[in-house]
C-alpha positions in Angstrom: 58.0 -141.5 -15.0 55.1 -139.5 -16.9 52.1 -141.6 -16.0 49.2 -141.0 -18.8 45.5 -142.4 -18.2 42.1 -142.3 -19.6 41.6 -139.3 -17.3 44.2 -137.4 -19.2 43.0 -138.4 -22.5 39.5 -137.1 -21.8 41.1 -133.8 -20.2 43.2 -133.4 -23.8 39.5 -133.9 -25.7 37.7 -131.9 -23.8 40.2 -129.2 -24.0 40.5 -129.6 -27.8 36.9 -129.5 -28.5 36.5 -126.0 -26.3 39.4 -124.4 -28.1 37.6 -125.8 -31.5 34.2 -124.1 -30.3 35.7 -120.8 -29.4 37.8 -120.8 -32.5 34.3 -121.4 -34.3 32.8 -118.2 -32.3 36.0 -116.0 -33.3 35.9 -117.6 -37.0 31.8 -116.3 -37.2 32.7 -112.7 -35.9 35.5 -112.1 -38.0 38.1 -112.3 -35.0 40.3 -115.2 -35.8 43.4 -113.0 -35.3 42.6 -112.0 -31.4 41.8 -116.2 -31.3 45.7 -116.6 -32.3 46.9 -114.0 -30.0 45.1 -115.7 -27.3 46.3 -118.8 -28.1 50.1 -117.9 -28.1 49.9 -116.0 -24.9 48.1 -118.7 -22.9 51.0 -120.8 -24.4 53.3 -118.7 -23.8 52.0 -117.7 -19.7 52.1 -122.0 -19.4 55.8 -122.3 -20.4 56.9 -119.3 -18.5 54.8 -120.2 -15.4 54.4 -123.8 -15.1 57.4 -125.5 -17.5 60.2 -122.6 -16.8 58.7 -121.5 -13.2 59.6 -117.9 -13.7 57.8 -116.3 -10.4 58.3 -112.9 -11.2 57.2 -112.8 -14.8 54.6 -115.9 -14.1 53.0 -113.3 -11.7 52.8 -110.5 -14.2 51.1 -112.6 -16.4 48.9 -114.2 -13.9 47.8 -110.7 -13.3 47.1 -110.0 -17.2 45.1 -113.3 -17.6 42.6 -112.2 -14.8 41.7 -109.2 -15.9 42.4 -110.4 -19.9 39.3 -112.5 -18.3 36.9 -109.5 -17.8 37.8 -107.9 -20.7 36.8 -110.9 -23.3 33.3 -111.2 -21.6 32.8 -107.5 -22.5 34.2 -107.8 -26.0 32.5 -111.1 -26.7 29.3 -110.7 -24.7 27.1 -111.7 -27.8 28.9 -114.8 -28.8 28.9 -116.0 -24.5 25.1 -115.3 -25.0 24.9 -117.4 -28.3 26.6 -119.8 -26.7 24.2 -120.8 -22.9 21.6 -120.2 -24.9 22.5 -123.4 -27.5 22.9 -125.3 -24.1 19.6 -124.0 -22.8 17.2 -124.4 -25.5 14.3 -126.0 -24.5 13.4 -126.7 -28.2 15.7 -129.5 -27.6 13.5 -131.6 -25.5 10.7 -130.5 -28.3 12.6 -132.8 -30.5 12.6 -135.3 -28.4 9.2 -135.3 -28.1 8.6 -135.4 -32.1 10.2 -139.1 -31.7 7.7 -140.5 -30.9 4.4 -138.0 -32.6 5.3 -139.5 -36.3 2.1 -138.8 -37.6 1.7 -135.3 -36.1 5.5 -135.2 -37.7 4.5 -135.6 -40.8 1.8 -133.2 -40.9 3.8 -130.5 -39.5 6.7 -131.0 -42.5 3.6 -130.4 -45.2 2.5 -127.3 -43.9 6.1 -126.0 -43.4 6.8 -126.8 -46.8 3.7 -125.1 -48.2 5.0 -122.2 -45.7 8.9 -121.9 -47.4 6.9 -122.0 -51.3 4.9 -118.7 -50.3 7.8 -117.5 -49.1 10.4 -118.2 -51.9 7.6 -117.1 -54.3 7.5 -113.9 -52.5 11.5 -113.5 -52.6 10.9 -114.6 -56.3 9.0 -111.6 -57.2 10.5 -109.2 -55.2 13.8 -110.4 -57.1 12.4 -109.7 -60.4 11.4 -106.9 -59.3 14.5 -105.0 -58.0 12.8 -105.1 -54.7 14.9 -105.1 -51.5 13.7 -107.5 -48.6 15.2 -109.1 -45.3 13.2 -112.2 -43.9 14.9 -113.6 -40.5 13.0 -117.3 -39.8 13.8 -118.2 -35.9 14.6 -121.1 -35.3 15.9 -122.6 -31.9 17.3 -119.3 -30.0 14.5 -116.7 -29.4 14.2 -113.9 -31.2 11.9 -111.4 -28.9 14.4 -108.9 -28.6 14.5 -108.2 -32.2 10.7 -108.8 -32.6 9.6 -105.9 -30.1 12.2 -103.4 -32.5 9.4 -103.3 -34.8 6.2 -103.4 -35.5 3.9 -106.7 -34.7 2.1 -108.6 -37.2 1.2 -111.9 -36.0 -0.4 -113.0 -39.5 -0.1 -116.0 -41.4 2.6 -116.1 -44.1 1.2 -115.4 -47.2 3.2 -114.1 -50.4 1.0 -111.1 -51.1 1.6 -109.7 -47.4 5.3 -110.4 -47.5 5.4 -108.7 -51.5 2.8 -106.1 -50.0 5.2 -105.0 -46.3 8.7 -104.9 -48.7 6.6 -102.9 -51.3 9.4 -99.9 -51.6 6.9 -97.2 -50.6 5.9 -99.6 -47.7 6.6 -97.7 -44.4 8.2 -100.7 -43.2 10.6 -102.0 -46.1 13.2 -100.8 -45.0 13.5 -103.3 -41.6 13.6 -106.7 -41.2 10.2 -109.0 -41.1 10.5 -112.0 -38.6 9.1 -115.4 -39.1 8.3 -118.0 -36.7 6.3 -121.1 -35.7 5.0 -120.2 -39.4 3.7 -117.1 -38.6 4.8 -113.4 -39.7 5.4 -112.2 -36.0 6.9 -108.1 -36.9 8.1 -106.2 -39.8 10.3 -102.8 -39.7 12.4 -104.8 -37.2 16.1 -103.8 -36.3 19.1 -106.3 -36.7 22.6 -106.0 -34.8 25.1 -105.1 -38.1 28.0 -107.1 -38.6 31.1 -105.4 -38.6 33.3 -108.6 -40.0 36.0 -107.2 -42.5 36.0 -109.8 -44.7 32.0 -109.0 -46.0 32.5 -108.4 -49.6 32.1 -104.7 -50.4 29.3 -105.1 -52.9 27.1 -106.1 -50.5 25.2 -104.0 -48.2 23.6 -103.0 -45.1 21.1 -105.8 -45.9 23.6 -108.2 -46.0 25.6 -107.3 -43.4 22.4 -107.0 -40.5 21.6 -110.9 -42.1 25.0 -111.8 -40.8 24.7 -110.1 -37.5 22.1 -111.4 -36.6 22.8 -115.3 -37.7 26.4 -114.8 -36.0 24.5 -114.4 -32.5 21.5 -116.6 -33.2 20.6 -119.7 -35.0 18.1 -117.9 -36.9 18.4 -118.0 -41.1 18.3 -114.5 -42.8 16.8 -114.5 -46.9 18.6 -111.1 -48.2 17.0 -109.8 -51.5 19.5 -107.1 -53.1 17.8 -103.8 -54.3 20.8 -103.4 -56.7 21.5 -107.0 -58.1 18.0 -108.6 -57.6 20.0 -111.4 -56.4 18.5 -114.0 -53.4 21.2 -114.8 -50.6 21.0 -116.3 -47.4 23.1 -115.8 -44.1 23.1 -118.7 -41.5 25.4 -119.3 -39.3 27.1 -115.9 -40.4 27.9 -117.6 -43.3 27.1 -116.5 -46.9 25.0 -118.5 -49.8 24.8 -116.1 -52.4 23.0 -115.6 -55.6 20.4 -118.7 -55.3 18.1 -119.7 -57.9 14.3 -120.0 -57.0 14.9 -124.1 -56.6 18.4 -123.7 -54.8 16.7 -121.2 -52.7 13.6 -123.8 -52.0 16.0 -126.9 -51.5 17.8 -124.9 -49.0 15.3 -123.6 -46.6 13.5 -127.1 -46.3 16.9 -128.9 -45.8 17.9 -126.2 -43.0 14.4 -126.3 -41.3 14.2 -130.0 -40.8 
């Protein structure tokens, strides 16, 4: 008789919410088809070993799932990385720490609000004005790799500099500034390019280094079209395109809570 506990029920969720996650991580990087292929063949490697007991063939594909093993860390070596370094942020216990610093809270959400106007005023001029910019704002993940492409800052954000660095005959338009801890930390910096199929072919390189880079970090990317004028944002290498000034506003305060 099949004998079914609490044990096995946890097992079942826990299973479930890891094949959710990785189907998440193939869903971001545009590999939901290898996702499916993995899926049937693990299915398929169970019923032939373990249901059917097939030795010889079990073995074959006992042999294909170990080394299947090495090749999907190489292949999907950023989204691993995305993924321990969720689990080891230490901006975790930050927030933790913000329970009970209410005061200090509240501060904090003033002067990052008066940080996101100066910079959607800056996105708002630079969109009238046909001007192309990429603004990445880290957030939980660390972002020094991509910091130390370019060319450091360390300023205070302020709309001028951000209008004045994405100024076309700017030396460093043409890269990608980074913001954090409310500070311009680089500008001219270089962003992993996403190579997902199913970008949109009006958009370009702009919008597709935005969604690399918020497909293996946490980080939000504000994309300001040369062509269109139109603002976008990339989180979670996800699109939000064509925002008004407000919509643009609303979002960045809602996101950096």
């Amino acid at each position: 008789m099949f004998d079914f506990g609490l044990k096995d029920a946890i097992d079942i969720v826990l299973v479930a919410l890891m094949l959710y996650y990785i189907w998440q991580l193939m869903k971001t990087s545009g590999s939901l088809n290898i996702f499916y292929g993995l899926l049937m063949f693990t299915v398929t490697w169970i019923i032939v070993s373990q249901i059917l007991e097939m030795k010889l063939l079990g073995s074959i594909f006992d042999k294909l799932i170990s080394v299947g093993v090495i090749a999907l860390i190489i292949l999907f070596q950023d989204e691993i990385r995305r993924f321990f370094l969720t689990i080891g942020s230490q901006n975790r216990l930050k927030r933790l720490a913000r329970l009970f610093q209410r005061k200090q809270e509240a501060k904090d959400t003033e002067h990052a609000d008066q940080q996101i106007m100066r910079i959607v005023l800056a996105c708002n001029y630079m969109s009238k004005n046909m001007t192309g910019a990429l603004i990445v704002i880290e957030r939980e993940m660390s972002l020094t790799d991509i910091v130390t492409s370019g060319e450091t800052i360390d300023a205070n954000i302020s709309t001028e500099l951000i209008k004045n660095i994405f100024f076309k005959n700017s030396p460093l338009h043409d890269g990608a500034m980074i913001i954090s801890h409310n500070r311009i930390l680089a500008a001219g910096c270089i962003l992993p390019v996403s190579h997902n199929l199913n970008i949109p072919k009006e958009l370009g390189l702009r919008h597709r280094a935005a969604l690399g880079i918020t497909s293996q970090s946490d980080a939000l990317a504000i994309i300001v079209s040369e062509e269109t004028g139109a603002i976008s944002v990339a989180q979670g290498g996800e699109f939000h395109l064509r925002l008004a000034s407000n919509e643009l506003e609303s979002y960045l305060i809602n996101a950096m809570k």
